[in-house]
Backbone as numpy.savetxt, mean C-alpha at the origin, in Angstrom:
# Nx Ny Nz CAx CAy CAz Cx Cy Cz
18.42 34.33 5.45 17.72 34.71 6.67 16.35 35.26 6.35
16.31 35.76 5.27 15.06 36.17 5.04 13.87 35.62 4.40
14.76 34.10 3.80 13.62 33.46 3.21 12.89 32.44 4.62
13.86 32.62 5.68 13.37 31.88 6.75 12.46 32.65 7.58
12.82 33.80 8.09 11.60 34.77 8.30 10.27 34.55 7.25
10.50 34.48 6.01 8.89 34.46 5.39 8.51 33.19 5.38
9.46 32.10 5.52 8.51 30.69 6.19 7.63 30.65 7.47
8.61 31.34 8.57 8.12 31.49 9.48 6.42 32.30 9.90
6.59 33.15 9.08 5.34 33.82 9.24 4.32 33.36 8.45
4.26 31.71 7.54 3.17 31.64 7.71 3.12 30.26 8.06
3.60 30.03 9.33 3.24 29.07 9.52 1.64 28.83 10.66
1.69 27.32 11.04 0.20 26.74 11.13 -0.30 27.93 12.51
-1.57 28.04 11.97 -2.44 28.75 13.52 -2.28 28.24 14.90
-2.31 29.55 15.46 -1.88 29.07 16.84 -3.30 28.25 17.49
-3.30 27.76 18.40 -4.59 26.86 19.35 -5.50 27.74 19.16
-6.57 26.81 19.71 -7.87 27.42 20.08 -7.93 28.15 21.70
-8.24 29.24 21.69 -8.24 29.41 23.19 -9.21 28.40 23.90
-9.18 28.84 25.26 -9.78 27.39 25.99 -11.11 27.71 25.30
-12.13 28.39 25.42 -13.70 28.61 25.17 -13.84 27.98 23.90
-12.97 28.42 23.04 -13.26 27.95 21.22 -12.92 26.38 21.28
-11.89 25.97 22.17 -11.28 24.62 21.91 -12.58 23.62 22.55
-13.19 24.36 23.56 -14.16 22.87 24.25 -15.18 23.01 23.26
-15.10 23.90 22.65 -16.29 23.79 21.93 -16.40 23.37 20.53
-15.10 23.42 19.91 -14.54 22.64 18.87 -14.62 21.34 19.09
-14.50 20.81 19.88 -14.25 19.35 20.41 -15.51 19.09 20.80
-16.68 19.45 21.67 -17.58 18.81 21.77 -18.43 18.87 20.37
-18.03 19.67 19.49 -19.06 19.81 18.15 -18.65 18.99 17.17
-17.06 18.17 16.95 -16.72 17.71 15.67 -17.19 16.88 15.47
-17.06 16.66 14.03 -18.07 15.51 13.23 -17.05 15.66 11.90
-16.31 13.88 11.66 -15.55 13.80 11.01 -16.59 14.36 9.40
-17.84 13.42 9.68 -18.80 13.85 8.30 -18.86 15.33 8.16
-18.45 16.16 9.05 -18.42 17.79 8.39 -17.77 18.38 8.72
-16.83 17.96 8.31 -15.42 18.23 8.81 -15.15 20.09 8.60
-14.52 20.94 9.82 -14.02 22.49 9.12 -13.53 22.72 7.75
-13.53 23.78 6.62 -12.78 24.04 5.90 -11.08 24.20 6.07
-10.69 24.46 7.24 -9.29 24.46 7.33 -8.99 23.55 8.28
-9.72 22.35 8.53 -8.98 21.02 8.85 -7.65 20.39 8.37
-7.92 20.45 7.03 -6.71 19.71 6.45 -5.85 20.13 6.00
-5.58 21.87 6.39 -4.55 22.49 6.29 -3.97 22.27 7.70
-4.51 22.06 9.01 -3.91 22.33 10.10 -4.36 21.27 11.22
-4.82 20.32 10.90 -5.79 18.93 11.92 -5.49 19.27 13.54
-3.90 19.39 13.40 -3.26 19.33 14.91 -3.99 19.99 15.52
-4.23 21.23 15.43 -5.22 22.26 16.88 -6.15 21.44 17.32
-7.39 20.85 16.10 -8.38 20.09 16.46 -7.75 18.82 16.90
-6.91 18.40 16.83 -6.80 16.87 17.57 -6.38 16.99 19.24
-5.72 18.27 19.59 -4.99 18.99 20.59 -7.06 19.44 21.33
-7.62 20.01 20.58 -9.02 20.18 21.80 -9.81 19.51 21.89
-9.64 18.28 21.13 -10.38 17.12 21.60 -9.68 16.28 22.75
-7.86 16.35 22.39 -7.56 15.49 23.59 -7.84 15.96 25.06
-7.83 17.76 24.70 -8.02 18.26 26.42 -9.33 18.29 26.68
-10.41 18.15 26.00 -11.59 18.67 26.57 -13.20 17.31 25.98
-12.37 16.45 24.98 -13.10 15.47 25.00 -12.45 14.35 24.31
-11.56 13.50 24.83 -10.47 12.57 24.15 -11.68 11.20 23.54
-12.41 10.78 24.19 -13.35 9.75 24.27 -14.97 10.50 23.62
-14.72 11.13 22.45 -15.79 11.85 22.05 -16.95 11.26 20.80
-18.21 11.27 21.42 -19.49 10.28 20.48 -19.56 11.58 19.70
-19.65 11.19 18.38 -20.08 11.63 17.47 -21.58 11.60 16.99
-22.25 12.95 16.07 -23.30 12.76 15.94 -23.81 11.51 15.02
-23.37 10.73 14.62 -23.60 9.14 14.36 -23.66 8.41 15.10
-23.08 8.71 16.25 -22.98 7.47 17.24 -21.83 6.80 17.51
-20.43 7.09 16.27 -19.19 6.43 16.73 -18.48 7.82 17.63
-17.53 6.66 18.11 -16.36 7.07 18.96 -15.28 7.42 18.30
-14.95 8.69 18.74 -13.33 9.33 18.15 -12.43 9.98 19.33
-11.49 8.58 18.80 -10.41 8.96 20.10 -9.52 9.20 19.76
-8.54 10.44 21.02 -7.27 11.19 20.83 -6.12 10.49 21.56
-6.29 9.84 22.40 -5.03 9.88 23.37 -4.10 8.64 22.69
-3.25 8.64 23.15 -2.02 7.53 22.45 -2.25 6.24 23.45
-3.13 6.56 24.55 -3.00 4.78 25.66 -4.61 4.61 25.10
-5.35 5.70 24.72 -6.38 4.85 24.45 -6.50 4.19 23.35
-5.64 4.77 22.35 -5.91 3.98 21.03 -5.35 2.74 21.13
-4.13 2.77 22.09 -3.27 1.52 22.18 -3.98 -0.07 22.65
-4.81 0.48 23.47 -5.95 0.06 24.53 -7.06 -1.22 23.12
-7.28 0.44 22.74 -8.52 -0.57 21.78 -7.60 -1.30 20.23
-6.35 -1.22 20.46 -6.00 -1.84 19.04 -5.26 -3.27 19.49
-5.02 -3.16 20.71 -4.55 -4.63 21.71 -5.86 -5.43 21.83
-6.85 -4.95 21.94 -7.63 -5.81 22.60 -9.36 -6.08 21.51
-8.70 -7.20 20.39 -9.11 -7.29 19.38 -11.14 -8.05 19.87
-10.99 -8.93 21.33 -12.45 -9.17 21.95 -13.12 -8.11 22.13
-12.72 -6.81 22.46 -13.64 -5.54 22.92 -13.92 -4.92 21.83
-12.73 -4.79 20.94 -12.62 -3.72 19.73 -12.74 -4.28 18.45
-13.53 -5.03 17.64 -13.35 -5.27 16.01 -13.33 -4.87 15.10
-12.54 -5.86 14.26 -12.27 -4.54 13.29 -12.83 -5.16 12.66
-13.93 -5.68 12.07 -15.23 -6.29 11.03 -15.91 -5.24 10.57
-15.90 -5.19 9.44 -16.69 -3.73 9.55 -17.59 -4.61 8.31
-18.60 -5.40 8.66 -19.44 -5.88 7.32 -20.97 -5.44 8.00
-20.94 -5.05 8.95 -22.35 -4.64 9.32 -22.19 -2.75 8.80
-21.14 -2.66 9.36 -20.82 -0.80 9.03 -20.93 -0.50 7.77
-20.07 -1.36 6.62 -20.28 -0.91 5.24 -21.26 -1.39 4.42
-22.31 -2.25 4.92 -23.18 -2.19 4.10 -24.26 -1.23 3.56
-24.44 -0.14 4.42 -25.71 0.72 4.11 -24.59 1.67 2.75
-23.12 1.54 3.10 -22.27 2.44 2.40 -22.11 2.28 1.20
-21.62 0.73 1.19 -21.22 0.13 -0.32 -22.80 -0.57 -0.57
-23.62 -1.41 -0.12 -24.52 -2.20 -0.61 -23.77 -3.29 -1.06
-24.26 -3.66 -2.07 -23.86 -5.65 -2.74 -22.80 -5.17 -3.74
-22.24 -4.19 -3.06 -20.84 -4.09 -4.47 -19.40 -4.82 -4.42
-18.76 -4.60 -5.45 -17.51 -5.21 -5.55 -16.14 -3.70 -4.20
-16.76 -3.13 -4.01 -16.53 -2.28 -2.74 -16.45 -2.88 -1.65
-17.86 -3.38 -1.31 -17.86 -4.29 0.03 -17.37 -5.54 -0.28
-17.36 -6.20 -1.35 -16.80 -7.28 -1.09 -15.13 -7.10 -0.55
-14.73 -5.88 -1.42 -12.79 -6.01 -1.61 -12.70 -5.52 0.45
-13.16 -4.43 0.65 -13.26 -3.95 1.91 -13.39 -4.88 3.11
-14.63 -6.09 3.26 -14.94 -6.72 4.00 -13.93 -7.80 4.15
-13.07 -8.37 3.07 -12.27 -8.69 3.45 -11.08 -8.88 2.96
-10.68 -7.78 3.30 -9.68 -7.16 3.71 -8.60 -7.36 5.37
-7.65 -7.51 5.13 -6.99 -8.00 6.00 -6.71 -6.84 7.26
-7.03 -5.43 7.13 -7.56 -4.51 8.12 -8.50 -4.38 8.25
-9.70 -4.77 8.00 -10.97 -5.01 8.48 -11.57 -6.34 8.54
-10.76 -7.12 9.21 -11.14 -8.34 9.85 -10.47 -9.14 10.94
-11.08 -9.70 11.56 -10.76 -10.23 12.79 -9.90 -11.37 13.33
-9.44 -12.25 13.78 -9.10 -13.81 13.51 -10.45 -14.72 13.71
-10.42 -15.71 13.03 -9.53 -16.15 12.25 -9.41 -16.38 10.86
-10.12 -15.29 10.39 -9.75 -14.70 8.73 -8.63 -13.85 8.77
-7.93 -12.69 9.78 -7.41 -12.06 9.57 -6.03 -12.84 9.78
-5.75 -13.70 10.64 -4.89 -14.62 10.91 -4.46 -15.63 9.70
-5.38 -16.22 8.82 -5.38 -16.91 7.23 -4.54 -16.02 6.88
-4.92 -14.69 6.65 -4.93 -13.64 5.24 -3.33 -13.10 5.66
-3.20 -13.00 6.87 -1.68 -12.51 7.25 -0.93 -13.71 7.13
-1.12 -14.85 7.67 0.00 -16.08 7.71 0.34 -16.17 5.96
-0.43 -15.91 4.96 -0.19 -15.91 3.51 0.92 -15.21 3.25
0.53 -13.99 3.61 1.65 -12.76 2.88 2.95 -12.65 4.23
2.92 -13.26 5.16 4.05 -12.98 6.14 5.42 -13.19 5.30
5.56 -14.28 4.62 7.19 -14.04 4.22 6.96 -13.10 3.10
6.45 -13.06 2.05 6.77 -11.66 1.49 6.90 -10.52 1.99
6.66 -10.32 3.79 6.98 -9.46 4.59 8.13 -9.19 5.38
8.92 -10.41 5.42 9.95 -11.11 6.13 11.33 -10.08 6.46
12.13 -9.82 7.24 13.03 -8.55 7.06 13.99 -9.05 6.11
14.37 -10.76 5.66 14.94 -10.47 4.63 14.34 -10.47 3.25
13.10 -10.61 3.24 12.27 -10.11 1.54 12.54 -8.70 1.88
12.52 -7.84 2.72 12.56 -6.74 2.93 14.09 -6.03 2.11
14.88 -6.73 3.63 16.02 -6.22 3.01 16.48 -6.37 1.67
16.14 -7.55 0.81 16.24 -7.61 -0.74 15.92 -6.67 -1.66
15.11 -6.29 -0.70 14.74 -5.04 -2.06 14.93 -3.56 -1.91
16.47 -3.85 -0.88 16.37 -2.17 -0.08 17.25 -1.82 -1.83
18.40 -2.72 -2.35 18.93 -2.21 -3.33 18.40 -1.75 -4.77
17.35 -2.13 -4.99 16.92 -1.74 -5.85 15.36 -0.08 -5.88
15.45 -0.02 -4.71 14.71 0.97 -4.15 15.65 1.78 -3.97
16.80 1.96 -3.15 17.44 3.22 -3.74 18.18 3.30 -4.73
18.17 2.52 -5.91 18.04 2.93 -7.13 16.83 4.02 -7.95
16.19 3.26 -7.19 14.94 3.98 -7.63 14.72 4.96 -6.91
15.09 5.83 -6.11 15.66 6.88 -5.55 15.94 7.93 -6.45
16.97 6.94 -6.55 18.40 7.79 -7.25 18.04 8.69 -8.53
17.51 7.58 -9.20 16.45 7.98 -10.77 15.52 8.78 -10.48
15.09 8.84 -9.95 13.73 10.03 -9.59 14.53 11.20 -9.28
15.29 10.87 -8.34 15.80 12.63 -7.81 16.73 13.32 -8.73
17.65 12.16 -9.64 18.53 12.50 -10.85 17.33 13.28 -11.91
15.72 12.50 -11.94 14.93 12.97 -13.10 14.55 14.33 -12.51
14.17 14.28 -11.33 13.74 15.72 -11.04 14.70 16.71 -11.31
16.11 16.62 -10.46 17.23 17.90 -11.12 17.60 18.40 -12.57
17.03 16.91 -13.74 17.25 17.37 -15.16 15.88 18.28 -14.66
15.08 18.25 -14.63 13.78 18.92 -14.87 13.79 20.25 -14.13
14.54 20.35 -13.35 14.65 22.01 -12.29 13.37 21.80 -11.68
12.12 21.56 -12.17 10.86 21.97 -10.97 10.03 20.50 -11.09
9.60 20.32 -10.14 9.24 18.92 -9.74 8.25 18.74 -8.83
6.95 18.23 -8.73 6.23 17.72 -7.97 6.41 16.69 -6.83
6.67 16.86 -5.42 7.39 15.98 -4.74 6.47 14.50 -4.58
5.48 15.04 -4.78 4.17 13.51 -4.76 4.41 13.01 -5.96
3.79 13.47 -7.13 3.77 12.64 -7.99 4.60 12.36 -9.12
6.36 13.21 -8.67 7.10 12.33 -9.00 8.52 12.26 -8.47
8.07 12.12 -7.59 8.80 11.16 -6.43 8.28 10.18 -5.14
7.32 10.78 -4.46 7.02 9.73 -3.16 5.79 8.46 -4.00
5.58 9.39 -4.68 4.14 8.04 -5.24 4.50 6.99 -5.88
6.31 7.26 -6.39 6.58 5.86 -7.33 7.40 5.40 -6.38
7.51 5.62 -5.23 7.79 4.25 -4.13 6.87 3.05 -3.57
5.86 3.79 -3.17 5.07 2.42 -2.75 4.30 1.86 -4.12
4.81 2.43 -5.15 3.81 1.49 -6.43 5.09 0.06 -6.68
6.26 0.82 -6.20 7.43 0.10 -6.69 7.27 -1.28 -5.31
7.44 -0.86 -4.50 7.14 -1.57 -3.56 5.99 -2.86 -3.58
4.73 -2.09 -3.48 3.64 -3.17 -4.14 3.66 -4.27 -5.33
4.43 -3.70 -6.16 4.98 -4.14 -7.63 5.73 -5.50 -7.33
6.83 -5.03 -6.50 7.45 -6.11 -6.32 7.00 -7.15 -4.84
5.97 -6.85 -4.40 5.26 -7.67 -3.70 4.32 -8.63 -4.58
4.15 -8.15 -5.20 3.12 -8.86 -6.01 3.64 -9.42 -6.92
5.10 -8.94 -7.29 5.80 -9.71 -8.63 4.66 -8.97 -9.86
4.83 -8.27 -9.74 3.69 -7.08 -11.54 4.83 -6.94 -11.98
5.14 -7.36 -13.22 5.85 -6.93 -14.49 6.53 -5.57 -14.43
7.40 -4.90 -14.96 7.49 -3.17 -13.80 6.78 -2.72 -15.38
6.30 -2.98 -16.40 5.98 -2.55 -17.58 4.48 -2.66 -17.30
3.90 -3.10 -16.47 2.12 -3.22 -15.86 2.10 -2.55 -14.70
2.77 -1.61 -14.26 3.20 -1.31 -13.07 2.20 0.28 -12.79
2.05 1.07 -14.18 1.44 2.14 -14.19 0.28 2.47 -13.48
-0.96 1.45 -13.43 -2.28 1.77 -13.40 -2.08 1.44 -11.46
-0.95 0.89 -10.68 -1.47 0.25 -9.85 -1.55 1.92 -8.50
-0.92 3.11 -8.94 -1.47 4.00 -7.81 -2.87 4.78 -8.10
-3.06 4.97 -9.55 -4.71 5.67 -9.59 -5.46 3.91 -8.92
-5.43 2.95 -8.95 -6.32 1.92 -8.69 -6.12 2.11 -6.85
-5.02 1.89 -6.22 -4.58 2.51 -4.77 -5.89 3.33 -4.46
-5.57 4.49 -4.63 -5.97 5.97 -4.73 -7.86 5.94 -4.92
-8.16 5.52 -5.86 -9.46 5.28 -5.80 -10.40 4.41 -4.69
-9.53 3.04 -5.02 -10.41 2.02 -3.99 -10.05 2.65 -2.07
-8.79 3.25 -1.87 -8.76 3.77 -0.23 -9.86 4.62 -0.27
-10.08 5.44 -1.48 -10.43 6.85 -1.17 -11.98 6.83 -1.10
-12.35 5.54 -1.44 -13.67 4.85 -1.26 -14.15 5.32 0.41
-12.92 5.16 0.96 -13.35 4.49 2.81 -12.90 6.24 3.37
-13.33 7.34 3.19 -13.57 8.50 3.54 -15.12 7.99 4.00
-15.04 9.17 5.07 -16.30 9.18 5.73 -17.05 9.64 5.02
-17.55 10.45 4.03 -18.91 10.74 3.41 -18.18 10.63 1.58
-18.95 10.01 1.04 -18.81 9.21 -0.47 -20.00 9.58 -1.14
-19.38 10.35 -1.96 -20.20 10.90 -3.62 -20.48 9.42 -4.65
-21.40 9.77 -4.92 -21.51 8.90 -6.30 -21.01 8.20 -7.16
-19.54 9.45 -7.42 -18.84 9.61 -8.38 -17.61 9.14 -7.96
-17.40 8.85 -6.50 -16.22 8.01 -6.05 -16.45 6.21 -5.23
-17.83 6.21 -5.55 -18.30 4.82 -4.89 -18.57 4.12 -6.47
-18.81 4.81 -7.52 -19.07 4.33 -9.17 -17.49 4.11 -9.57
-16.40 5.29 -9.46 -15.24 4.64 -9.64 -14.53 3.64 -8.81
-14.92 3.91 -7.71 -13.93 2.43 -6.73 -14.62 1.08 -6.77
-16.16 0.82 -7.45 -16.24 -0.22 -7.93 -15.52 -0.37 -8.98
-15.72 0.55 -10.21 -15.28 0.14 -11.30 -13.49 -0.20 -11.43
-13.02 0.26 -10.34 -11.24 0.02 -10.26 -11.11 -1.31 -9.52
-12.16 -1.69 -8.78 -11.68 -3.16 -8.27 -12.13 -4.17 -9.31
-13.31 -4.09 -9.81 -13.06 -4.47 -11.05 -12.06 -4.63 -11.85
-11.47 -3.87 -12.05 -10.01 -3.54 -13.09 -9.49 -4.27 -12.43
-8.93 -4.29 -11.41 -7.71 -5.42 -10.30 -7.76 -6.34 -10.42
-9.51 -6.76 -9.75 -9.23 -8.05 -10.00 -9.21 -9.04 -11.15
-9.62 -7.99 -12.74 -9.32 -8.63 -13.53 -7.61 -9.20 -13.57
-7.02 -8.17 -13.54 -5.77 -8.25 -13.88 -5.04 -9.04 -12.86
-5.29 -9.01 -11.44 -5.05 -10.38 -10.47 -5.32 -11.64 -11.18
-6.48 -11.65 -11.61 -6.83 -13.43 -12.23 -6.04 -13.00 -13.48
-5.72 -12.14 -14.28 -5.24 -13.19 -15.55 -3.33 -13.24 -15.00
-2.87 -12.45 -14.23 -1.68 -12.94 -13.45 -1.37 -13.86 -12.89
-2.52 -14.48 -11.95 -2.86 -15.85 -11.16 -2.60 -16.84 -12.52
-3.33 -16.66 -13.32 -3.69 -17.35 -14.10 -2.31 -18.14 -15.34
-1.59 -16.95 -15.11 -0.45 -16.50 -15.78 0.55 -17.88 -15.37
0.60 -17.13 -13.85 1.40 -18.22 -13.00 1.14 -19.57 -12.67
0.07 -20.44 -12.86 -0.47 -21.29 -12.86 -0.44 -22.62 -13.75
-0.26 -21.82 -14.96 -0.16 -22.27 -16.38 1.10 -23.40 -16.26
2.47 -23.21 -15.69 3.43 -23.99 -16.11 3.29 -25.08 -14.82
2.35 -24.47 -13.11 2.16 -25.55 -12.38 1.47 -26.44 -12.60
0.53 -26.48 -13.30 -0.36 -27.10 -13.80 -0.24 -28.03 -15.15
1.44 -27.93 -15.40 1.75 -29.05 -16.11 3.27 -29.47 -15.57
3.11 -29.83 -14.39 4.43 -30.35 -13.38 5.88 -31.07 -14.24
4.92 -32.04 -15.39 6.27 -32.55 -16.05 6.91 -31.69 -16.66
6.69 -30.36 -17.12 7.21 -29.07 -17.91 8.28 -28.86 -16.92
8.14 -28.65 -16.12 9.37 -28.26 -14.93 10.34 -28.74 -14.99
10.69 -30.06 -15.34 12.36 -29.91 -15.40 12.84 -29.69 -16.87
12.46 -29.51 -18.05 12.38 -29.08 -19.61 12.32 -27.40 -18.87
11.65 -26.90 -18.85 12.09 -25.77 -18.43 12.87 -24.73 -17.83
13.55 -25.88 -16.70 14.57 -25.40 -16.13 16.03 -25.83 -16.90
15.18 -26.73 -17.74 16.52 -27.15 -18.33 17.19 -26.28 -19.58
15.76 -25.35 -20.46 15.92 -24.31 -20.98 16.15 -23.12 -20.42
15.99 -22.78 -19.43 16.42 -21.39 -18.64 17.97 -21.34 -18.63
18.59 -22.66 -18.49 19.81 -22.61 -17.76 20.84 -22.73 -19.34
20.43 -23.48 -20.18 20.47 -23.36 -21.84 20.62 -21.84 -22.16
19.65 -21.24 -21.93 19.45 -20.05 -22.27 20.37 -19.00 -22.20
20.41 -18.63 -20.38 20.93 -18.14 -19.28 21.44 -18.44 -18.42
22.78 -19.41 -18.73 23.28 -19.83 -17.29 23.92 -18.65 -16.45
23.64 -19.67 -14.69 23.85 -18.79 -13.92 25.14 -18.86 -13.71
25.96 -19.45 -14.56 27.63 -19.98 -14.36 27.78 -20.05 -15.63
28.68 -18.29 -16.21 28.79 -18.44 -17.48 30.28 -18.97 -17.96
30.85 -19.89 -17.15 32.03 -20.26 -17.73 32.92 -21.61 -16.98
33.33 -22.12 -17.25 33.43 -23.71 -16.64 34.87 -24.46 -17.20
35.32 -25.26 -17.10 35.89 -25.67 -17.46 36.57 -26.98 -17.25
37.30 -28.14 -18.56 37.35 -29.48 -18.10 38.77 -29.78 -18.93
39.44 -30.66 -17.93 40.87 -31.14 -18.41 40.81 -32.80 -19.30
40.91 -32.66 -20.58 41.19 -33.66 -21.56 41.61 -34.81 -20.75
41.22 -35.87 -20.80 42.02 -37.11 -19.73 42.36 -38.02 -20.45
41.41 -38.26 -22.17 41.76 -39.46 -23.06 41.58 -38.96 -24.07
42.49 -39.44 -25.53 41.72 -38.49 -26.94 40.44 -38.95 -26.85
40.09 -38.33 -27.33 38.41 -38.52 -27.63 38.16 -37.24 -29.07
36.79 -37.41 -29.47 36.35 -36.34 -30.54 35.33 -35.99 -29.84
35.38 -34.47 -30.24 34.14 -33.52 -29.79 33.65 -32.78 -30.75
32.03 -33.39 -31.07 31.72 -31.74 -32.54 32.32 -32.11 -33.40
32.72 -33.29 -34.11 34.02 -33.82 -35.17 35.16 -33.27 -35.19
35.33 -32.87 -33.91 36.81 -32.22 -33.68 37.72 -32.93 -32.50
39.05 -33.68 -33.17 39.60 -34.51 -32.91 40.70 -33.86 -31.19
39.95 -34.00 -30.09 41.01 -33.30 -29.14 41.77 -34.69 -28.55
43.35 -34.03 -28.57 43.94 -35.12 -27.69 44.01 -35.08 -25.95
């Protein structure tokens, strides 16, 4: 009871009264954002919805609160686009940033965005999905088994962060032994698309898409290799199954003597 009392007391700040809240809301600017925003967003998202839901920013964009308006502009892809190659250029310039960004399958429209989704739809499929519910809570299991050997544990980075790497991993088919680099590469290139970008995070999120897409082409490249010699395909399958059959045991009834292996069966 008492460790719940000292949760309780510190939890998030109460609202803005009305005077502080209209005035919170007519002043925000994601580019300068409060110091205790991102301990507590909700108040500020709560006095923008009452006192300016449809609010211009000192840039000139629009930041909206309500749940029918966002619904509004994410239905109605003629009013609302999501192209953003005029927006990120003053941001990224001629980098490998804007290129990965621009197109990108959330920042584009049909009928590129329509290509780029009809590609990856069955690797999206509920049963690619469901295929891989079993081996994800495995991977559960191992994390929360590794954390209890360990008594103290970081819940991000080691546990929630090696789900969606695992996830991606096996979207992409990555080796799970190449699997390491793919959340700092995540992590950098999103963290690119924050509203105000240092130097030092527009120099690394080029230099990480770089890294990707090396390692995309020599994977592509990887996979390519045995299509690109079609007659290999049935020699190959014919060694897989040599190898590793998927039917390790069989069996056949003698019908005439015959010899097998110089071994005389009747």
């Amino acid at each position: 009871m008492t460790s719940a009392t000292a949760a309780s007391s510190v939890s998030r700040p109460p609202r803005f009264d009305p005077p502080a809240a209209r005035a919170v809301a007519h002043g925000f600017d994601l580019k300068r954002l409060p110091g205790d925003f991102f301990a507590d967003p909700f108040r500020y998202y709560h006095a923008l919805r009452e006192h300016d839901p449809v609010h211009r920013m000192p840039d000139g964009a629009y930041l909206i609160t309500r749940y029918r308006d966002c619904e509004a502009v994410y239905k109605d892809a003629r009013t609302f686009s999501s192209d953003k190659k005029v927006e990120f250029k003053p941001k990224y310039g001629d980098s490998l940033l804007y290129q990965h960004h621009t197109t990108s399958l959330v920042f584009n429209d049909p009928p590129l965005h329509t290509h780029v989704r009809r590609a990856i739809i069955g690797a999206l499929s509920a049963r690619a999905i469901a295929e891989m519910e079993a081996g994800l809570v495995d991977l559960v299991d191992r994390l929360i088994g590794r954390m209890a050997e360990q008594g103290r544990a970081d819940l991000i980075e080691d546990f929630a962060a090696a789900i969606p790497v695992e996830i991606i991993g096996n979207l992409l088919d990555v080796p799970r032994a190449e699997r390491a680099p793919l959340r700092g590469w995540s992590l950098a290139i999103l963290g690119a698309l924050e509203p105000v970008l240092t130097p030092e995070q527009l120099s690394r999120g080029n230099e990480v898409v770089r890294d990707f897409l090396d390692y995309l082409r020599g994977l592509v490249a990887e996979r390519r290799r045995l299509i690109e010699q079609p007659d290999l395909a049935a020699s190959a399958v014919e060694e897989v199954l040599r190898f590793e059959s998927s039917n390790q045991l069989g069996n056949r009834i003698v019908a005439a003597d015959t010899v097998l292996g110089g071994v005389a069966m009747p």
